[in-house]
KOLTI-441442 format. One line per 8 residues: for each residue x, z, y of C-alpha. Coordinates in nm, 3 decimals. Each point is the difference from the previous one (the first is absolute). Example, Ala and Ser with C-alpha at 12.3 -4.5 7.8 and 13.67 -1.06 7.14 Angstrom:
! KOLTI-441442
1.230:0.780:-0.450; 0.137:-0.066:0.344
! end
This chain:
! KOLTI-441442
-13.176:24.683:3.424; -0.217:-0.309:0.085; 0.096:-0.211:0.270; -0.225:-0.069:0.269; -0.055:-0.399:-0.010; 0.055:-0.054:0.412; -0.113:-0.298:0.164; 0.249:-0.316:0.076
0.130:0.029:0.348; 0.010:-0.325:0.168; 0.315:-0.134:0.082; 0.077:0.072:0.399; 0.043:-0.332:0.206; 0.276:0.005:0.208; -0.068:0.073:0.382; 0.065:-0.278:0.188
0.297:0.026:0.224; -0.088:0.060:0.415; 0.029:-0.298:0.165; 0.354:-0.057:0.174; 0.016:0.049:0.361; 0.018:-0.250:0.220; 0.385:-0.051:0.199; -0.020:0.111:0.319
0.210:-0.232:0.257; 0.312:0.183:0.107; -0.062:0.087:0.369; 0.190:-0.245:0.274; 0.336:0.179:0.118; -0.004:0.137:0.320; 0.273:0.032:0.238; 0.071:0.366:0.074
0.083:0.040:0.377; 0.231:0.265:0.058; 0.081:-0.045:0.361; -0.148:-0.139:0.292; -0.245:0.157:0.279; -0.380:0.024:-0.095; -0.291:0.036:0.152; 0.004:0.387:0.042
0.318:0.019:0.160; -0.067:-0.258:0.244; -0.333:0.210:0.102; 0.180:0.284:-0.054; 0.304:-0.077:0.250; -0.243:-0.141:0.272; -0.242:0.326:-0.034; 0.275:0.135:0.061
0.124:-0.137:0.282; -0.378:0.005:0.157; -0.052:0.341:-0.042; 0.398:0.109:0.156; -0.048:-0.225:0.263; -0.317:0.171:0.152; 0.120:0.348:-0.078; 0.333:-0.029:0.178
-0.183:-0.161:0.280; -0.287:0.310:0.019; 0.289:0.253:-0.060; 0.306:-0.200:0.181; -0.237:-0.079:0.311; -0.283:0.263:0.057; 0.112:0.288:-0.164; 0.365:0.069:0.027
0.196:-0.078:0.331; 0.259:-0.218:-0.095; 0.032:-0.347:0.089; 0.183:-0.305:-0.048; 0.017:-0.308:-0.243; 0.307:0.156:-0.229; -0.145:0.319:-0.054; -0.358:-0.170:-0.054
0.197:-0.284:-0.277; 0.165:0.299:-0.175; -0.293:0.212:-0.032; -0.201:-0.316:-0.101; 0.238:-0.001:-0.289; -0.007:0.320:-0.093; -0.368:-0.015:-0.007; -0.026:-0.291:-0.232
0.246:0.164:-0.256; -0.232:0.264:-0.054; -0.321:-0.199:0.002; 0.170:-0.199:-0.241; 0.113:0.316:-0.217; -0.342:0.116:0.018; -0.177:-0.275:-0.086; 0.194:-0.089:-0.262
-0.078:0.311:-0.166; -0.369:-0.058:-0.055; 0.099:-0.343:-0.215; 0.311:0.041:-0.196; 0.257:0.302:-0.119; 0.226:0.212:0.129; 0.294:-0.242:-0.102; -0.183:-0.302:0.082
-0.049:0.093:0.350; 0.348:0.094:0.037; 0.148:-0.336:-0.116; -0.285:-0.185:0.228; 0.120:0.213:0.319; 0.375:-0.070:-0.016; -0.049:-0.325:-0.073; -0.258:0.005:0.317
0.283:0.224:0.217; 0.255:-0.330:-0.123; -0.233:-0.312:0.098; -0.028:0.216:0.344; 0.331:0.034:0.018; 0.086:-0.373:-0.033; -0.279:-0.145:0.180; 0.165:0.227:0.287
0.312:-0.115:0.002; -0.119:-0.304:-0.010; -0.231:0.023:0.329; 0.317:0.144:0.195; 0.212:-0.303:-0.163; -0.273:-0.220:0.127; -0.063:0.162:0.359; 0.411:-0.006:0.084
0.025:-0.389:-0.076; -0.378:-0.088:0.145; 0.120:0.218:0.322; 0.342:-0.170:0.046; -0.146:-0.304:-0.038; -0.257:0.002:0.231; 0.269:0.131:0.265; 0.282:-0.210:-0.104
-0.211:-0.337:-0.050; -0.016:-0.072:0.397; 0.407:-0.074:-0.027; 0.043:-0.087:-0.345; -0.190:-0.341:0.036; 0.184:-0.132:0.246; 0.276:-0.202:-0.139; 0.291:0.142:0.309
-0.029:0.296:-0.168; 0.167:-0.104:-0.308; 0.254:-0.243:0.187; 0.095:0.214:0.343; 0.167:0.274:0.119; -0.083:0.291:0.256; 0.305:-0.184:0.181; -0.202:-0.194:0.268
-0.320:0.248:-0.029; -0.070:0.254:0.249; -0.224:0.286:-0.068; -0.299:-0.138:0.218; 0.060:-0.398:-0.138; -0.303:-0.109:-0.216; -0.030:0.001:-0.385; 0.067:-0.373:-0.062
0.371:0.085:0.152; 0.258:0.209:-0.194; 0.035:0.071:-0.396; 0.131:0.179:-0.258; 0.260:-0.203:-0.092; 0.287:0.171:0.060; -0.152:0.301:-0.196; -0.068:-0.225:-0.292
0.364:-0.149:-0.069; 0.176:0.346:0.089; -0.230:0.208:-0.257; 0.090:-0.303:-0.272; 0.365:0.007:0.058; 0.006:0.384:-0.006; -0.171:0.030:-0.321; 0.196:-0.259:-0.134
0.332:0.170:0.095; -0.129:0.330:-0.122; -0.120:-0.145:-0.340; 0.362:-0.117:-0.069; 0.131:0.298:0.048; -0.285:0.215:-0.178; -0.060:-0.176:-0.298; 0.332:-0.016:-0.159
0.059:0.329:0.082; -0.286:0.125:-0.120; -0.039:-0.179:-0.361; 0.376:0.097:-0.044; -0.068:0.364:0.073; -0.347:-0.045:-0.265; 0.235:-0.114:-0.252; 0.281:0.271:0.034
-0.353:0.265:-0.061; -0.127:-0.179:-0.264; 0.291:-0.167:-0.175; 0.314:0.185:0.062; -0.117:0.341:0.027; 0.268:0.270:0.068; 0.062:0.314:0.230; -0.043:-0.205:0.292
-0.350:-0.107:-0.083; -0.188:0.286:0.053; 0.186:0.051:0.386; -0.094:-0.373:0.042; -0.381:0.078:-0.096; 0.018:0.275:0.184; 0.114:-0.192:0.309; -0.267:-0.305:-0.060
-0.268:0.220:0.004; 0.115:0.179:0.316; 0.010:-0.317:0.170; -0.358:-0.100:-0.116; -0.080:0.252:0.220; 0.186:-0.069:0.286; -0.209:-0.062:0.334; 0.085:-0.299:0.142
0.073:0.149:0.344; 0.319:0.153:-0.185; 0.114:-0.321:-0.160; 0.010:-0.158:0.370; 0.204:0.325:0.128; 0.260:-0.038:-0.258; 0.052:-0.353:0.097; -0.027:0.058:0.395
0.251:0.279:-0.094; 0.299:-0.158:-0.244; -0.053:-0.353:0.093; -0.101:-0.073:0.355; 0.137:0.287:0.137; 0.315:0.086:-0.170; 0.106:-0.306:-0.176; -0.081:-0.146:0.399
-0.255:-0.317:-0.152; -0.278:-0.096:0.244; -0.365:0.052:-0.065; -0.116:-0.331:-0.203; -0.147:-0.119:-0.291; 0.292:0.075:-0.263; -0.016:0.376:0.127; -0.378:-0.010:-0.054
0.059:-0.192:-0.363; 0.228:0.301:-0.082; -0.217:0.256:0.088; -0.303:-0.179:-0.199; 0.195:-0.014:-0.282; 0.056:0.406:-0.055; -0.386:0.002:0.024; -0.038:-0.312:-0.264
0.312:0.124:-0.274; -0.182:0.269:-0.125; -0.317:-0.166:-0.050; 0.141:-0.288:-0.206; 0.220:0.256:-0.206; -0.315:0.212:-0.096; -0.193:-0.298:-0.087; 0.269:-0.196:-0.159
0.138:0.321:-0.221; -0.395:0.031:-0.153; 0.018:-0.367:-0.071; 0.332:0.025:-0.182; -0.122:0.288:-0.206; -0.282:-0.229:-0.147; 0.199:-0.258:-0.111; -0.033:0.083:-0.421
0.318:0.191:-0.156; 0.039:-0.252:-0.284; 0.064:-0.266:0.242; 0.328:0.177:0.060; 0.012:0.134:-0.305; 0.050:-0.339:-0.099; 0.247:-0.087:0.231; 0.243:0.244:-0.096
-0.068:-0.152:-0.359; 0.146:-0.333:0.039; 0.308:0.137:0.208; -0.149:-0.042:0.357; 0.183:0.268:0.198; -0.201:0.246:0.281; 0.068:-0.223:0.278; -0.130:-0.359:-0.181
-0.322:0.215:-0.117; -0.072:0.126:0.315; 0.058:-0.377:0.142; -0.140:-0.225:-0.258; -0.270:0.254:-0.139; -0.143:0.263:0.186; 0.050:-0.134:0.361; -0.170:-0.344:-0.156
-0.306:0.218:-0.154; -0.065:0.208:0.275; 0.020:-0.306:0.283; -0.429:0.012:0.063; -0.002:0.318:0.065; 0.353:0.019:0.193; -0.204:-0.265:0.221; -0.223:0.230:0.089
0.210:0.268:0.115; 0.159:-0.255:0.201; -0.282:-0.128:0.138; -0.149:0.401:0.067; 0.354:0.094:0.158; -0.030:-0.321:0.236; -0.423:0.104:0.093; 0.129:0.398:0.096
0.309:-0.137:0.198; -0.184:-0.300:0.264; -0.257:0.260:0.099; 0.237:0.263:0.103; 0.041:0.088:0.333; 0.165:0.333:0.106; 0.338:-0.176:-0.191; -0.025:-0.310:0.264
-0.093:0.200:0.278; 0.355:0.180:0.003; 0.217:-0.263:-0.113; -0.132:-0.416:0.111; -0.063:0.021:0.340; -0.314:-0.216:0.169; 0.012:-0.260:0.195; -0.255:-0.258:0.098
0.230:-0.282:-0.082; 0.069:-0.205:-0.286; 0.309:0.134:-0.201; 0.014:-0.173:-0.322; 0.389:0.138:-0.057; -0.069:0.349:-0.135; 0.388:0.104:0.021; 0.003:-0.025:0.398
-0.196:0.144:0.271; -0.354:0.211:-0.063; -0.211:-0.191:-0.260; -0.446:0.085:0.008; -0.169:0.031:-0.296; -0.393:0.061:-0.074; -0.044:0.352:-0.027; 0.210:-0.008:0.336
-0.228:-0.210:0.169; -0.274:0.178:-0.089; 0.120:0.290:0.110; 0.085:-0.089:0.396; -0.261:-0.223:0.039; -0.336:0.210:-0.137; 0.083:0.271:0.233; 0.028:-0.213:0.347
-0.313:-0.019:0.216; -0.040:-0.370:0.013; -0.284:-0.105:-0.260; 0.198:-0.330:-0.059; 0.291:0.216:-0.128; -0.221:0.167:-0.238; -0.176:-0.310:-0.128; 0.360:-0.129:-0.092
0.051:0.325:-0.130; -0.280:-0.007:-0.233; 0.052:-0.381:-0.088; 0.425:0.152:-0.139; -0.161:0.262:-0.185; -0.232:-0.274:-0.195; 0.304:-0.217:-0.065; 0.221:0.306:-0.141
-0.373:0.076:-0.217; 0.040:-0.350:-0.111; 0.353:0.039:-0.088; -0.022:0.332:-0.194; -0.319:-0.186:-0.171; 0.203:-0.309:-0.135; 0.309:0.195:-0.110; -0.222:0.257:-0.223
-0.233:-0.275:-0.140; 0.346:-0.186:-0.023; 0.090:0.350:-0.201; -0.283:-0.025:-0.206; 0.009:-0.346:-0.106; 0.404:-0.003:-0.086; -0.031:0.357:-0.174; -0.304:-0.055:-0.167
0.174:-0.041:-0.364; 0.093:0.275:-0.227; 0.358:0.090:-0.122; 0.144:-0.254:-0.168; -0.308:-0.261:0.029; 0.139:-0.392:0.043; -0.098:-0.216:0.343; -0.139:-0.338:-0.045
0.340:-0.127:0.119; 0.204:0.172:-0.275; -0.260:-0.102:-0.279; 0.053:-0.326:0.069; 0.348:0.034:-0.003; -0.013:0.165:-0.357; -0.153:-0.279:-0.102; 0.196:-0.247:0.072
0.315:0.149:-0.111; -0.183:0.032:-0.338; -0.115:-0.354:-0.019; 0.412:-0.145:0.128; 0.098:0.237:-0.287; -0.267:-0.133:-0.264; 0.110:-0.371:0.115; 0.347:0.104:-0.038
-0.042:0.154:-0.374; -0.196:-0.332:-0.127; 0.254:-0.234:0.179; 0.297:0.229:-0.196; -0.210:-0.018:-0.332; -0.116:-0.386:0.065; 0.402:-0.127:0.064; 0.188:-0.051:-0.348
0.303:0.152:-0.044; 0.321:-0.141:0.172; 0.280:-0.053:-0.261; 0.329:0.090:0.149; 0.260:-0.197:-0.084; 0.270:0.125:-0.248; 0.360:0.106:0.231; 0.296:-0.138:-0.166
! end
């Protein structure tokens, strides 16, 4: 065979590499929004609102015969919800829509409540004002006032002390009576503490009218005492006992289990935990149900109606002769004829607001700590007890040690 001479091949060069891209910048981070209201649903809502508003009136006020400003608010509403529904349907999903409407159907709800809160206190102040700025009504009594005598003459006085000595005889007997009856729930436990439940959550439901009838009945009128501010005390304190045991049995059953746990560890027995543990760890929030027993018992009335008596004078001895409180005077002077008695009226139902108001923000502020959380005053405390101790460990290190003599 001959072989065929073939030609050299050239050697290939090699291809030259693509040039390297160029970095690209890594794109600024962006915060991702995941609540909030946008523009849509502010458009949205107020569409919304528009478009109910002019259909209930065309329906409400030309079409169907019904008529007044309830029925007109209600159907308003009703409206809305379904514009809203609706409209929300041509933007987002099923699901969407749903979470957007009850969260709609809650801000309505709220803003609500808050319009009555709002109306009550801007009405009785606008009524009560004429009396309440005059200083006799905070430092007189109806002792010297007739019904026809002008508003600089006469107060509320009397009213004032009578309601703050009747709470404070009712708190001393609620309160112990009431954490000691949380504690025998939570703590001791038993037969007996399902009848005691039982019996605390009957009385939560009590009306007050009865709690005044069972004092009129056993106290005034068979143990033979007189209508006054004790019997009214008594009969504020069956309303107030239950009220500080519910709260006060919650509170206990917060405090943490090792806490007691711990207790029992280094020999404490059921008595010192309770005492120097759990009592100590729930005190914020057994403020509060203090605090919420004391707001329920100074507005009740139907209690003091039966049981204190009213008088126009000035009784500051609650254990003799009929005592007044607030929600008494209230009561017999907003229903007399005499627009002076009314005003005064008015101006006692803005000082019991303005009672209620301090004792829950009072409430609030003393109960605002968890279980177990430290006050200013006991940090400091702490602290100081750990700095005598540190002073007293370098003084025992820092002293040489005293040779005793030898005892012949």
């Amino acid at each position: 065979m001959t072989t065929l001479d073939l030609p050299p091949v050239a050697a290939s060069e090699p291809a030259e590499a693509p040039p390297a891209p160029a970095p690209v910048p890594p794109r600024p981070e962006q915060r991702l929004k995941l609540g909030g209201v946008t523009r849509e649903d502010v458009l949205t809502v107020a569409g919304s609102l528009v478009g109910s508003l002019a259909l209930d009136w065309m329906s409400y006020e030309r079409i169907l015969p019904f008529s007044g400003a309830f029925g007109f608010l209600v159907c308003w509403y009703v409206l809305f919800l379904a514009g809203y529904f609706t409209l929300g349907r041509l933007q987002w999903g099923r699901l969407l829509v749903r979470e957007r409407l009850v969260s709609v159907v809650a801000w309505s709800s709220g803003l609500l409540v808050l319009a009555l809160i709002v109306d009550q206190i801007g009405y009785l102040v606008v009524r009560g004002s004429e009396a309440a700025q005059h200083l006799n009504f905070f430092t007189e009594s109806m002792e010297r006032t007739a019904a026809l005598s002008p508003i600089t003459s006469g107060g509320a006085l009397n009213a004032i002390v009578g309601s703050l000595e009747q709470l404070g005889l009712a708190t001393l007997f609620a309160v112990p009576l009431g954490i000691a009856a949380a504690v025998f729930m939570s703590e001791v436990g038993g037969r007996m503490a399902r009848p005691v439940r039982t019996l605390v959550e009957a009385m939560t439901a009590l009306p007050s009218i009865v709690a005044g009838l069972f004092v009129l009945g056993v106290v005034i009128l068979t143990l033979g005492f007189e209508q006054s501010g004790f019997a009214a005390s008594l009969a504020l304190t069956v309303m107030m006992m239950p009220i500080v045991t519910r709260a006060a049995e919650v509170v206990i059953r917060l405090v943490p289990g090792t806490l007691r746990e711990a207790s029992y560890a280094l020999g404490g027995s059921q008595w010192r935990t309770v005492w120097n543990v759990v009592l100590p760890t729930a005190r914020p929030g057994l403020v509060t149900a203090v605090v919420l027993g004391m707001a329920r018992g100074v507005g009740e009335t139907s209690p003091v109606l039966l049981t204190s008596g009213f008088t126009a004078q000035f009784n500051a001895d609650p254990f003799t002769e009929p005592q007044v409180s607030l929600p008494l005077y209230i009561w017999n002077y907003v229903k007399q004829p005499y627009p002076e008695m009314v005003a005064r009226a008015f101006a006692a139902g803005l000082t019991l607001m303005a009672v209620v108001l301090v004792l829950f923000v009072t409430a609030r502020v003393l109960g605002g700590r968890r279980p177990g959380q430290l006050t200013r005053g006991q940090k400091r405390r702490i602290n100081r007890d750990a700095r005598r101790l540190e002073a007293a460990a370098a003084a025992a290190v820092a002293r040489p040690y005293a040779i005793q003599p030898e005892k012949r």
